[in-house]
C-alpha positions in Angstrom: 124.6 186.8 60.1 124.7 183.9 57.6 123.6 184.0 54.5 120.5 181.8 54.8 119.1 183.3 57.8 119.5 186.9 55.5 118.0 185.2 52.3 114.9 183.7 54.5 114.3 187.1 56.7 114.3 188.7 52.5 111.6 186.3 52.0 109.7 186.7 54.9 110.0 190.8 54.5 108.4 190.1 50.5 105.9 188.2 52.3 105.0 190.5 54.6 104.7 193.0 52.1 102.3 190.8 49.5 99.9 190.0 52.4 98.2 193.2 52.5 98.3 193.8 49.2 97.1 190.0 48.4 94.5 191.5 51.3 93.7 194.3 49.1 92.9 192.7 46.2 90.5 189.9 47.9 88.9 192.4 49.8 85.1 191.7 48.6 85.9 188.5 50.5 87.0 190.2 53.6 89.7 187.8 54.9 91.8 188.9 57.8 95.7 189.7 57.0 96.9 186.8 59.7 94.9 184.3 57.4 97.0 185.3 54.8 100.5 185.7 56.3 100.0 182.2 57.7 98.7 180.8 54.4 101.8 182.6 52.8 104.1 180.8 55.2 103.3 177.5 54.6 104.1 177.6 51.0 107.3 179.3 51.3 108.1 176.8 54.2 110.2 173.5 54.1 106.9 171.4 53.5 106.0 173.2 50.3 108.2 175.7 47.8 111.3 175.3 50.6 111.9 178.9 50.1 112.8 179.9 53.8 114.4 177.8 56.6 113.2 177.9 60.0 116.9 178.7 62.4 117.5 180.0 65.5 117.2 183.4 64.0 114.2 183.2 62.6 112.7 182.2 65.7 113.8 184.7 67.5 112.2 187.2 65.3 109.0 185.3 65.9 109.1 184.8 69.0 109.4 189.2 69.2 106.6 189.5 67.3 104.4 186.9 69.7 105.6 189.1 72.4 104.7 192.6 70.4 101.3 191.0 69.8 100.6 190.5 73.3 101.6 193.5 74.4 99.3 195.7 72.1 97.2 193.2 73.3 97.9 194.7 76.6 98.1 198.2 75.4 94.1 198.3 73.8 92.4 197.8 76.6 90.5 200.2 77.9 89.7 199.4 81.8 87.0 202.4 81.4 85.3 200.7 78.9 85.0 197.0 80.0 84.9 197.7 84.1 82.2 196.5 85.5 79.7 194.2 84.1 81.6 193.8 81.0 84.5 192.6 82.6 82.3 190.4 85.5 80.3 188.2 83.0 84.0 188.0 80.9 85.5 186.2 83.8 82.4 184.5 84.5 82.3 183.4 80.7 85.8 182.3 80.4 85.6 180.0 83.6 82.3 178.7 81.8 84.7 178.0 79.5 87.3 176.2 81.1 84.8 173.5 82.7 83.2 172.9 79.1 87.0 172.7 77.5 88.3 169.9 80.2 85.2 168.1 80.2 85.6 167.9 76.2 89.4 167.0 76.6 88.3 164.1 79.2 86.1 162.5 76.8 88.5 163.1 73.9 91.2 161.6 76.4 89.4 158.6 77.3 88.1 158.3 73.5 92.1 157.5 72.8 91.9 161.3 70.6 94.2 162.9 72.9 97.4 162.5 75.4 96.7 165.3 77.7 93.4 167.1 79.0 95.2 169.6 80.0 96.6 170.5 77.0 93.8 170.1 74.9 91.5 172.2 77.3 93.5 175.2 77.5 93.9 175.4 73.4 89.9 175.6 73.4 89.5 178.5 76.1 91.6 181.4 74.5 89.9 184.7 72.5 92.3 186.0 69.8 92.1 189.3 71.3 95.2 191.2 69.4 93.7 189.9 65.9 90.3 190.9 66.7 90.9 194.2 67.4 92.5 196.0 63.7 89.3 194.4 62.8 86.9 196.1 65.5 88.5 199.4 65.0 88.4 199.4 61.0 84.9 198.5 61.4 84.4 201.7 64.1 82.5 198.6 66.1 85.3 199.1 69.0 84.4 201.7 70.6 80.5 200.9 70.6 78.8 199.2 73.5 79.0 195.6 71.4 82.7 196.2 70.8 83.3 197.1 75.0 82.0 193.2 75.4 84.0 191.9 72.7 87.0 193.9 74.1 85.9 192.3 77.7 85.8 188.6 76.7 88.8 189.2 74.3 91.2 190.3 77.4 89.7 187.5 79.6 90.4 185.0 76.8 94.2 186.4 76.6 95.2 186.9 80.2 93.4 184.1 81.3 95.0 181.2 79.4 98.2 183.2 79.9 98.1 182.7 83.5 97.0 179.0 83.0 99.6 178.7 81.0 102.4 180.2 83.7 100.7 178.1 86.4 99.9 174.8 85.3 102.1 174.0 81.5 105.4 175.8 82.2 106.1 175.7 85.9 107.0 172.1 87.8 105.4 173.7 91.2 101.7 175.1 90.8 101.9 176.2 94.7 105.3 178.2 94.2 104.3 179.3 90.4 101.1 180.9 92.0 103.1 182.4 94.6 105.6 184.3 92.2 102.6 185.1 90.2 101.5 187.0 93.3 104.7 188.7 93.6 104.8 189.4 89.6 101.3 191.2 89.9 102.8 193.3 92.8 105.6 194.2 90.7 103.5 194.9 87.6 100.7 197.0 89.8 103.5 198.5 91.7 105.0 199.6 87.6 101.4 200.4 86.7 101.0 203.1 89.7 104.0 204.7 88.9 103.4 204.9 85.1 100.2 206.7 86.1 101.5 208.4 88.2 104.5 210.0 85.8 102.8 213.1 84.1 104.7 216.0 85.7 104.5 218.8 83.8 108.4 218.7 83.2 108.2 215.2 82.8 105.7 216.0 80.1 106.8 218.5 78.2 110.4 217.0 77.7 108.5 213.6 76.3 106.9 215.7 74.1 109.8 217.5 73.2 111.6 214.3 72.1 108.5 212.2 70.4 109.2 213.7 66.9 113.0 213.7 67.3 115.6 211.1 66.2 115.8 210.4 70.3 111.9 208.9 70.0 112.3 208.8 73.8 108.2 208.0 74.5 109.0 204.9 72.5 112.5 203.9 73.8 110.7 203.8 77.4 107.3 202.0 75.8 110.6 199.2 75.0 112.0 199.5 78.0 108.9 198.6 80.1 108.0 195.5 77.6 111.7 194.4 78.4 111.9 194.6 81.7 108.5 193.3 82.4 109.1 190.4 80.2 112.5 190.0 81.8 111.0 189.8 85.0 108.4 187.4 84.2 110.8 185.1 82.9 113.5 185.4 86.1 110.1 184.3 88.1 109.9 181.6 86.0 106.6 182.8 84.4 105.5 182.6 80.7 106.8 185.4 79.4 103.9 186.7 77.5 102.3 187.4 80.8 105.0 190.4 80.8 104.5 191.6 77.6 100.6 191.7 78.4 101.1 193.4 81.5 103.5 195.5 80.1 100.6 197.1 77.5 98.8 197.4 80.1 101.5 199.8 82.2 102.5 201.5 79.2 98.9 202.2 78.4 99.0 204.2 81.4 102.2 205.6 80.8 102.0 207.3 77.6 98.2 208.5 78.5 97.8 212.2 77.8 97.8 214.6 74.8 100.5 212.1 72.8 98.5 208.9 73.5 97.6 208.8 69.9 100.9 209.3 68.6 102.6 207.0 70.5 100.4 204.4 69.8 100.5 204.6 65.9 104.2 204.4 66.8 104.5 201.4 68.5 101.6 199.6 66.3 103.7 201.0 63.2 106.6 198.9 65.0 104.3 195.6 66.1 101.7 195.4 62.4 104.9 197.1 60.6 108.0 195.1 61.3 107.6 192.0 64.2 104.1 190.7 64.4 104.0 189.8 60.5 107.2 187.9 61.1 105.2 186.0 64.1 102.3 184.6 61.8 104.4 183.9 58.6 106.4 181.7 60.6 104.0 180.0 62.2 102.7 179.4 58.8 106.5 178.1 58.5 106.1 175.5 61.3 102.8 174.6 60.8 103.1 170.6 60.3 100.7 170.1 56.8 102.2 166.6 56.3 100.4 165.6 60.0 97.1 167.5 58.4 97.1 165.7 55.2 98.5 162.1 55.2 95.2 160.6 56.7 91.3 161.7 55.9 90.7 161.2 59.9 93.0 163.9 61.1 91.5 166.3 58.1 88.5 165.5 59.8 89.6 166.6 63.1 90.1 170.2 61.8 86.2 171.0 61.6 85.4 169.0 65.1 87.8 171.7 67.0 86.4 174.5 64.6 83.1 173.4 66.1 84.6 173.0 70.1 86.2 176.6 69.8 82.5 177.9 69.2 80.6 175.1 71.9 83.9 176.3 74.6 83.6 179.9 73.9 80.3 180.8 72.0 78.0 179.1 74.6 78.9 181.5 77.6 77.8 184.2 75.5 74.3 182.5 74.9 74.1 182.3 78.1 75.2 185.5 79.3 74.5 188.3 77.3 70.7 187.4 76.8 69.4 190.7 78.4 73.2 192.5 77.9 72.7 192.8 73.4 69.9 193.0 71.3 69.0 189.4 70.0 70.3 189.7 66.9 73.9 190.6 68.5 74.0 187.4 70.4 75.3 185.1 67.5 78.5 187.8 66.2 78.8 187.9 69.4 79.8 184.2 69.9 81.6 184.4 66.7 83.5 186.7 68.1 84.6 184.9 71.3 85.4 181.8 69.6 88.2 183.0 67.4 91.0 181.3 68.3 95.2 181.5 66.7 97.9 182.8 68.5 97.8 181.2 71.9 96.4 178.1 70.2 99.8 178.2 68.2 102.2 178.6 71.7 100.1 175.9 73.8 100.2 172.9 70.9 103.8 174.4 70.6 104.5 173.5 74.4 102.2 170.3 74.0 104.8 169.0 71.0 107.8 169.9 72.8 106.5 168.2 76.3 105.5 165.3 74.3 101.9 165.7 75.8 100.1 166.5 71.9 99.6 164.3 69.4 101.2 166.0 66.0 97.6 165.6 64.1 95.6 167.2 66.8 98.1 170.1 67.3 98.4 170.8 63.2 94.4 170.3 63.9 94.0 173.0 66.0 96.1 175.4 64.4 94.6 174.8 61.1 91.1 175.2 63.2 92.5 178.7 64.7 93.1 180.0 61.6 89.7 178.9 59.9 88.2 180.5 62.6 89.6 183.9 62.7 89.0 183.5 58.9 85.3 182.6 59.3 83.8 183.5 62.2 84.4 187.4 62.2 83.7 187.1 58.5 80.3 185.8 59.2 79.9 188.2 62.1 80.4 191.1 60.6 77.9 190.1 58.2 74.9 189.5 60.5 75.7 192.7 62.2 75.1 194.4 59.5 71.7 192.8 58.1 71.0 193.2 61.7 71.9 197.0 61.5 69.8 196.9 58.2 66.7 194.6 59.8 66.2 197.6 62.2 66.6 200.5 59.5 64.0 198.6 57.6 61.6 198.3 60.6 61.7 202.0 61.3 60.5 202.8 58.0 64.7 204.1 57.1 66.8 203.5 54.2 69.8 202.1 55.6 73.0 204.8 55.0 75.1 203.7 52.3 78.7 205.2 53.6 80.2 205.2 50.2 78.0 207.7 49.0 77.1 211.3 50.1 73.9 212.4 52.0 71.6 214.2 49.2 69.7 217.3 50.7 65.9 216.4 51.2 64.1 219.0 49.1 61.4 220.6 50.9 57.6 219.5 50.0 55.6 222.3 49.4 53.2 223.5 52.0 50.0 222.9 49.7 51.2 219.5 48.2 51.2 216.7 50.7 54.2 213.9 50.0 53.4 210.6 49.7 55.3 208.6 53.0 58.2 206.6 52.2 57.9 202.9 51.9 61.0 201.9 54.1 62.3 200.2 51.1 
């Protein structure tokens, strides 16, 4: 390996290291890790300090941890959780969506503010699932009824621009793309029914045997399934993220049972720990600040899609989940569907390279992706809690303060009446 490729990879590690800590340290102001690892790579990138060099290399690294993100992507969801409803009014929501985002890219088309409606729909219709989620469990909102329909809309908003993506941006045939699709959902069902169905006692015990060894079999075949998914995808001719999202999805499966939990830390360890980082720093790397900066209209271009991510994927919730949350959820939970990054990154990515994006709406719309995974769970997170504290306050409850320790009530004497509390 040269020695720039080591020197940059050394940077990116250091990087990866100060972002949580940088994290840590800003934590009153709660802004996501991603925010930062991006905001990191831009100023050790060629357009800023010139500390690290994009090369084939690099890339490659990033391109793993894209893949690693969208298969934990993959791997979270919980078809237990989101069947039914959840998932019914996500698909109906995200093809709400989709007739919202090309009408907006037709007019911004025929306004002479884009090349490709296409292009510019599909960056609007996308939920940024895999960075929603370290944020939903942290929070212990994932597993609540709220967090089921985030969960819902967030695998919609992956898997569908995914398969948009295979169908319509990367393949020269839609009629035979949605044919190998078909076979590539066969294939992944066919992996997914077998994965299920591979908890023989034997079978078990000898994983089991071997998850705390130097062999780390349970994980060796988690990467073995990611590979040969996304190997498959890719002889189809598919995106290859659709693998890696159907592999989390079979390996799920696979590794459910009495070491689900283990495995998972151990593959997370390996996707937050080692590849995903690499993905956002680069990107940060790559993103084109020149194209952001050099004229006040294309700064200006930055809040409009800020504002289209939450029109494209905030008003299906509106008009969804009226009678599905309380009132007071219905706005985080807009916020939440119209966060927006790491597909937004790979379809302005294929727009450059295909010569169908103009470079100040794709910087744009990167630039919007992050302010909105920034902002918009920030905010969220916020009004679910005055929310949670609204309806303390209107039972006559002080809300709990988790920091600090229940004090016993002391009984009131039989004779002595207390005075009710004011619900202050």
């Amino acid at each position: 390996m040269e020695s720039s490729n080591i020197s940059t990879l050394a940077v990116i590690a250091a990087v990866a290291v100060c972002a949580p800590l940088l994290a840590e340290l800003l934590r009153r102001f709660r802004i996501p890790g991603v925010v930062i690892e991006i905001g990191l790579g831009i100023i050790i990138g060629p357009q800023v300090l010139k500390l690290a060099q994009i090369s084939d290399v690099v890339t490659a690294f990033s391109e793993l941890g894209l893949t690693f993100l969208m298969f934990l992507a993959g791997y979270e969801i919980n078809f237990g959780q989101i069947k039914g409803t959840p998932l019914n009014k996500a698909v109906g929501g995200w093809f709400i969506s989709l007739v919202l985002a090309f009408a907006v890219g037709a007019v911004m088309v025929t306004a002479g503010f884009g090349l490709n409606t296409l292009i510019l729909g599909l960056a609007l219709t996308s939920t940024a699932l895999g960075t929603l989620l370290p944020m939903l469990r942290d929070s212990g909102t994932l597993e609540t009824h709220f967090g089921g329909l985030v969960l819902a809309i967030g695998t919609v908003g992956e898997f569908g621009p995914i398969v948009a993506v295979a169908l319509l941006l990367t393949g020269a045939n839609p009629l035979g793309t949605s044919i190998l699709l078909v076979v590539f959902v066969v294939i992944a069902a066919s992996a997914a029914l077998l994965a299920a169905r591979a908890h023989q006692p034997r079978f078990v015990s000898m994983l089991s045997k071997h998850l705390h060894s130097s062999a780390q079999l349970p994980v060796r075949i988690s990467v073995l399934l990611i590979v040969l998914l996304v190997w498959v995808a890719s002889e189809l001719g598919l995106d290859v993220l659709l693998g890696a999202f159907a592999a989390g999805i079979v390996v799920r499966l696979f590794s459910a049972g009495r070491d689900e939990e283990v495995i998972r830390v151990k593959l997370e360890a390996i996707g937050f720990g080692f590849l995903i980082p690499i993905f956002f720093i680069v990107s940060g790397m790559k993103f084109d600040l020149d194209a952001l900066t050099s004229d006040p209209a294309t700064l200006l271009r930055l809040p409009i899609f800020l504002g289209l991510f939450l029109v494209v994927r905030g008003v299906p919730a509106f008009l969804l989940y009226r009678n599905e949350v309380p009132r007071k959820q219905l706005l985080p939970l807009a916020l939440f569907s119209s966060t927006a990054l790491p597909l937004v990154v790979v379809i302005t990515s294929i727009g450059l390279s295909t010569g169908r994006m103009l470079p100040a709406n794709a910087a744009a719309l990167v630039g919007a992706g992050m302010l909105s995974v920034l902002l918009y769970p920030l905010i969220g997170f916020a009004l679910l809690r005055r929310g949670a504290s609204d309806t303390d306050l209107e039972a006559g409850t002080t809300p709990a303060n988790p920091a600090t320790p229940a004090t016993p009530a002391t009984p009131a004497a039989p004779t002595t009446p207390t005075p009710a509390a004011d619900g202050a």
